[in-house]
C-alpha positions as CSV (number, residue, x, y, z in Angstrom):
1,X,-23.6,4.5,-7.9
2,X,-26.2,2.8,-5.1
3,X,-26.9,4.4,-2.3
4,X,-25.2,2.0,-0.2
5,X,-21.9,2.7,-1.6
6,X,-22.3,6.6,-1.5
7,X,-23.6,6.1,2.3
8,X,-20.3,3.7,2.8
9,X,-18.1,6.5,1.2
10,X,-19.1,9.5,3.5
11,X,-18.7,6.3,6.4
12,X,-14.9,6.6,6.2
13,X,-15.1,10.5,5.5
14,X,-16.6,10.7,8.7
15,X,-13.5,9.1,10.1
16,X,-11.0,11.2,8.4
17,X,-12.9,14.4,9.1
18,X,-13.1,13.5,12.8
19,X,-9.7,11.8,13.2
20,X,-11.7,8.4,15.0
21,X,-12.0,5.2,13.6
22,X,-15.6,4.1,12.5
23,X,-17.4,0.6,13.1
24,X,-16.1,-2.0,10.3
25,X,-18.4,-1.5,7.0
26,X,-19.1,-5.1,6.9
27,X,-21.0,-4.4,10.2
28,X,-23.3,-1.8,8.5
29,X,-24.0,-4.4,5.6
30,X,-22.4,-7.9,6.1
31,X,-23.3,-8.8,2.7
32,X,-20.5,-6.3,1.6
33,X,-18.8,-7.9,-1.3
34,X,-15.3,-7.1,-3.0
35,X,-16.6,-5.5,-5.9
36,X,-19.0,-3.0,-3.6
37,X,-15.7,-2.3,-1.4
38,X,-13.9,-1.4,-4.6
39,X,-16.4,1.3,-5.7
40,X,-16.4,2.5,-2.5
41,X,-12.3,3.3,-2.7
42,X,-13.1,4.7,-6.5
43,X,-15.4,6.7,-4.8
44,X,-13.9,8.3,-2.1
45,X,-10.2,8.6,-4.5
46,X,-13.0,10.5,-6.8
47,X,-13.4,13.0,-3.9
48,X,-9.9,13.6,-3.2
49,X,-8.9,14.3,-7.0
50,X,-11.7,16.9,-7.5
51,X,-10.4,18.4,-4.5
52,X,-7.0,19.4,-5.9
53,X,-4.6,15.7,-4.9
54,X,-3.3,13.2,-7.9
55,X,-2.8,9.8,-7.8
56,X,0.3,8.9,-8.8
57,X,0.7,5.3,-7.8
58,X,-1.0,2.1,-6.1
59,X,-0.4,0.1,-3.9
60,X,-0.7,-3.8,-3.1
61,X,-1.6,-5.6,-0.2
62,X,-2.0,-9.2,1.4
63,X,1.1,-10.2,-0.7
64,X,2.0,-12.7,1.9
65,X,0.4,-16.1,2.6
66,X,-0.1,-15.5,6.5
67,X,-1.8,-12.2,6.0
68,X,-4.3,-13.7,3.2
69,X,-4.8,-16.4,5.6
70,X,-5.4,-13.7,8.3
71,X,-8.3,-12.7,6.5
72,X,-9.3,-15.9,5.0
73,X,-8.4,-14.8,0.6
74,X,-6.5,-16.2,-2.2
75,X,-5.4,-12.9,-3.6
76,X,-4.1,-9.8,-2.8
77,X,-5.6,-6.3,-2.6
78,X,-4.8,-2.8,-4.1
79,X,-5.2,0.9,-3.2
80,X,-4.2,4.1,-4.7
81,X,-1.1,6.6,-3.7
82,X,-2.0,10.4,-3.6
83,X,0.6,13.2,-3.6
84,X,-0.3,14.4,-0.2
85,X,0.3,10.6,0.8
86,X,4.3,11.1,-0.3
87,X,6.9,11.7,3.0
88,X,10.3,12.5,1.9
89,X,13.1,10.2,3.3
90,X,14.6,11.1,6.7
91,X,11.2,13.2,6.9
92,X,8.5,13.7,9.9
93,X,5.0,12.6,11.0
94,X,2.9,14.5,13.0
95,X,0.1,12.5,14.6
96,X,-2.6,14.3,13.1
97,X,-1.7,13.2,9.9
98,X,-2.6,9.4,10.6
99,X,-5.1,7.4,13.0
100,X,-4.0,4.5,14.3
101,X,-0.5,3.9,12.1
102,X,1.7,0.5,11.5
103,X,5.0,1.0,9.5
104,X,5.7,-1.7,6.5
105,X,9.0,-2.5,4.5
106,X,8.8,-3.1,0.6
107,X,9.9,-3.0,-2.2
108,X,9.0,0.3,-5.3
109,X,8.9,0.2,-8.5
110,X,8.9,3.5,-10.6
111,X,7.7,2.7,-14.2
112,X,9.0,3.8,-17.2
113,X,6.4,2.5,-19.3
114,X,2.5,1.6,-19.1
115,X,1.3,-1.6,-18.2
116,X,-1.9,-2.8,-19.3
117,X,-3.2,-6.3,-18.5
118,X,-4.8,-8.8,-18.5
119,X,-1.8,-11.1,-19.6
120,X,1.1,-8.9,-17.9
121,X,3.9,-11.4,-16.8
122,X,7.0,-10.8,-14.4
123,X,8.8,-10.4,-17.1
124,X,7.0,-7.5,-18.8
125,X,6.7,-5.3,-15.0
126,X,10.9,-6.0,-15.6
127,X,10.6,-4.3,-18.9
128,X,8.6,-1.4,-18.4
129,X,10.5,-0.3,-14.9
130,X,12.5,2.7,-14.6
131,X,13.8,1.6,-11.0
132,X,13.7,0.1,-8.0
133,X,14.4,2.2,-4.4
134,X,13.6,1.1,-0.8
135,X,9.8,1.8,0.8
136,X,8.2,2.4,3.9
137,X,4.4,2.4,3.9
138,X,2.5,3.4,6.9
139,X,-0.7,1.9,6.6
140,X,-3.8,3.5,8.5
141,X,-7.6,2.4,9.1
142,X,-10.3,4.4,9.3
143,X,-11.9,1.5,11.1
144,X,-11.5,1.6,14.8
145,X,-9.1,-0.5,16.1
146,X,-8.4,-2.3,12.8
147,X,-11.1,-4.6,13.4
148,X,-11.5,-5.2,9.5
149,X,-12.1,-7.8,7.3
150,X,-11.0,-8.0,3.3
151,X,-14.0,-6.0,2.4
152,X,-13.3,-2.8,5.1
153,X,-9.8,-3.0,3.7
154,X,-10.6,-2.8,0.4
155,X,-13.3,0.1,0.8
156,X,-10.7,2.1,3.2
157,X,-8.2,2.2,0.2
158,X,-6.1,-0.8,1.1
159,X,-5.8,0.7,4.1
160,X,-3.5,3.3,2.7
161,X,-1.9,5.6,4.8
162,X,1.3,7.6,3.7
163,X,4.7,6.2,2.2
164,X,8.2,7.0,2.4
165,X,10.3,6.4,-0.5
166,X,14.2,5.7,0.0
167,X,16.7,8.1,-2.6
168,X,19.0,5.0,-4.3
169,X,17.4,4.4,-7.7
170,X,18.7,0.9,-8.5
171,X,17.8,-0.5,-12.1
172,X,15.2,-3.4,-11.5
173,X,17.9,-5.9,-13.5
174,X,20.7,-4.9,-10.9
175,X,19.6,-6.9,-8.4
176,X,17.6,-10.4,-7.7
177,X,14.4,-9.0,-6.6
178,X,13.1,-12.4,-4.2
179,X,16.9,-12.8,-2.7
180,X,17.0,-9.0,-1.6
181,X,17.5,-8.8,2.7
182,X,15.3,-6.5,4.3
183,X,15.6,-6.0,8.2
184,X,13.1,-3.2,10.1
185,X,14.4,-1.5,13.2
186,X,12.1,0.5,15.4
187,X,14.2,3.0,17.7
188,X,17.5,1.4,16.9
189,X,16.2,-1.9,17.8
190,X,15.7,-4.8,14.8
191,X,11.8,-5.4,15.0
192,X,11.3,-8.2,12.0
193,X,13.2,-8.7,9.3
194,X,11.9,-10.6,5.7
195,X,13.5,-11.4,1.7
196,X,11.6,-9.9,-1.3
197,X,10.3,-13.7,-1.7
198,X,7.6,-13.0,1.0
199,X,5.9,-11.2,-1.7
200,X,4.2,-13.7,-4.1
201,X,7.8,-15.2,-4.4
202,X,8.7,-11.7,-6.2
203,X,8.1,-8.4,-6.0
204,X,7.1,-8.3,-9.8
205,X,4.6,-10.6,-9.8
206,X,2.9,-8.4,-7.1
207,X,2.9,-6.0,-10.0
208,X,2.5,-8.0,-13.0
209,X,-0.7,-8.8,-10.6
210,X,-2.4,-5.8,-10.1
211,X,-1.8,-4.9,-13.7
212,X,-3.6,-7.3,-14.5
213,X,-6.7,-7.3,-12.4
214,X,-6.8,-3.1,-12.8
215,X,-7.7,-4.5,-16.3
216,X,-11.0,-6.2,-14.6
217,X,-12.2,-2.3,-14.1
218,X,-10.4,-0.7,-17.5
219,X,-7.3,0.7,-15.7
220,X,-3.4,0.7,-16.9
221,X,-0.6,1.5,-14.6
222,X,1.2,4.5,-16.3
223,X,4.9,5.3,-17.0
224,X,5.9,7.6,-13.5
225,X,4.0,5.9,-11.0
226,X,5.2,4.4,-8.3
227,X,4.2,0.9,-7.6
228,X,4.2,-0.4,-3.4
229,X,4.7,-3.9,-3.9
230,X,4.0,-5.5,-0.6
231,X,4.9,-5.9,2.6
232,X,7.9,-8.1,2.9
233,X,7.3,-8.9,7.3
234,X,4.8,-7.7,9.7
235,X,3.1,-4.6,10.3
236,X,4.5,-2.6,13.4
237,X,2.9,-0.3,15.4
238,X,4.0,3.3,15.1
239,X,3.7,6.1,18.0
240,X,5.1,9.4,18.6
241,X,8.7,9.9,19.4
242,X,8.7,6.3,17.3
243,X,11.8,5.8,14.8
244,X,11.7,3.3,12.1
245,X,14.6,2.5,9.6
246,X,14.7,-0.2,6.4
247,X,17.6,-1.5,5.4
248,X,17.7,-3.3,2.2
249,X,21.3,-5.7,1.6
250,X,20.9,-4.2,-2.2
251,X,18.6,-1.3,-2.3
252,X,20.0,1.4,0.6
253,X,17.9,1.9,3.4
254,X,14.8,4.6,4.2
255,X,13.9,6.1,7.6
256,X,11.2,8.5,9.0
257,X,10.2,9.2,12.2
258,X,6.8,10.3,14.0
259,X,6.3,13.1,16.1
C-alpha cells in the first residue's frame, strides 16, 4: 500500500469523523488514476470490516450515458454495500447519518448464485438471481459540495451512502427488466421519472458488468448479495422533513423519508 493511498484513505475518514466534506482527492494529487482510487475504497471498506460491519453487496454507478459524459468515461463505476448502509422500507434518516445526500431510483438484484467473470453475460446475471425488488440509494460525498471527478468517486466508495430496499420480491424472468416504468416523487410531488433501459440498455448488463471487471482485482459476487444496478434518472437532493417514494409499473414501490 503507498503512502499516498493510506494518506488519501484517512482524507475521507477525516470527513466522516467530522461530518464536513473534504477538498476533491484529485486536488491533493491530480495524477490520481482509477486504479489508485480503487485501493483507496479497498482500503477504507478494509477499515470498516475489521471494525465489526459486512459487506453484503455492491453497487454500480455512471450507468447512464449523460452521467459518464458528466464526467467525461466510457464505463461505469462500483462501490461496496455495508450492513450499517441497509434502511428498511418506509424507514427514517436522521441527518447525522449522511453529508450532503441525493436520493436515486434503481433497480436490485438479490443473487442466488455466484458470479465470477470475466466472460459473465446478461444472460448468466438472469440465471444466478434470486429476485428483483425496487431500490432507493442515497448517495453521499465526503467531498465538499460534490465537486468530484471519476477518480474522487471512485476513492469515496462510488459515492455510497445508504440504500433502501422495497419488500416485493419479483423473480428476475417475471418481468422485462429495460421496459420496467419508474417515476420518483419527492413530497408527493413527481420529481423525474426513467425505464430500466437508462441503465446500459438493462439492468443485467450493469451486473453482468461489474462481475466482470471485479474479476480485474480477483473478486466474485456471491449468492445473498444484493446488487444496486444504477440509477435509472437524476439524482435529487434530499433535506430534512424531505419524502421520497419509487414506484416501479412492475416491481411495487419503496419510500423513506429524512428527518
Amino acid at each position: 500500500m503507498t503512502e499516498r493511498v493510506i494518506e488519501l484513505s484517512e482524507h475521507l475518514v477525516t470527513a466522516e469523523r467530522n461530518r464536513k466534506g473534504v477538498k476533491p482527492l484529485t486536488e491533493v494529487y491530480p495524477d490520481l488514476d482509477i486504479h489508485e482510487a480503487y485501493q483507496v475504497q479497498l482500503m477504507n471498506v478494509r477499515r470498516k470490516t475489521e471494525s465489526g460491519q459486512k459487506i453484503i453487496g455492491k453497487k454500480i454507478g455512471l450507468t447512464s450515458k449523460a452521467m459518464q459524459d458528466l464526467l467525461g468515461v466510457g464505463e461505469p463505476d462500483y462501490g461496496h454495500l455495508l450492513d450499517t448502509m441497509a434502511i428498511e422500507n418506509g424507514g427514517q434518516i436522521t441527518c447525522e447519518l449522511v453529508l450532503q445526500p441525493k436520493v436515486e431510483a434503481e433497480i436490485a438484484f438479490v443473487l442466488r448464485k455466484d458470479l465470477h467473470g470475466p466472460t459473465v453475460t446478461a444472460e448468466d446475471v438472469y440465471e444466478a438471481t434470486a429476485y428483483v425488488v425496487p431500490a432507493l440509494e442515497i448517495v453521499d460525498s465526503r467531498v465538499a459540495d460534490w465537486k468530484i471527478k471519476l477518480a474522487d468517486t471512485i476513492a469515496d466508495n462510488a459515492s455510497s451512502g445508504l440504500y433502501v430496499l422495497g419488500e416485493n420480491k419479483v423473480p428476475v424472468r417475471a418481468v422485462d427488466l429495460p421496459s420496467i416504468q419508474m417515476n420518483l416523487y419527492k413530497n408527493g410531488e413527481e420529481v423525474n421519472s426513467g425505464t430500466g433501459a437508462a441503465a446500459l440498455d438493462n439492468p443485467a448488463n450493469c451486473v453482468a458488468w461489474l462481475a466482470n471487471k471485479l474479476s480485474d482485482y480477483g473478486v466474485s459476487l456471491k449468492a445473498g448479495e444484493v446488487i444496486l444496478s444504477g440509477a435509472l434518472s437524476a439524482a435529487v437532493d434530499a433535506s430534512p422533513g424531505d419524502e421520497f417514494k419509487a414506484t416501479f409499473n412492475a416491481l411495487g414501490e419503496v419510500t423513506v423519508r429524512f428527518t
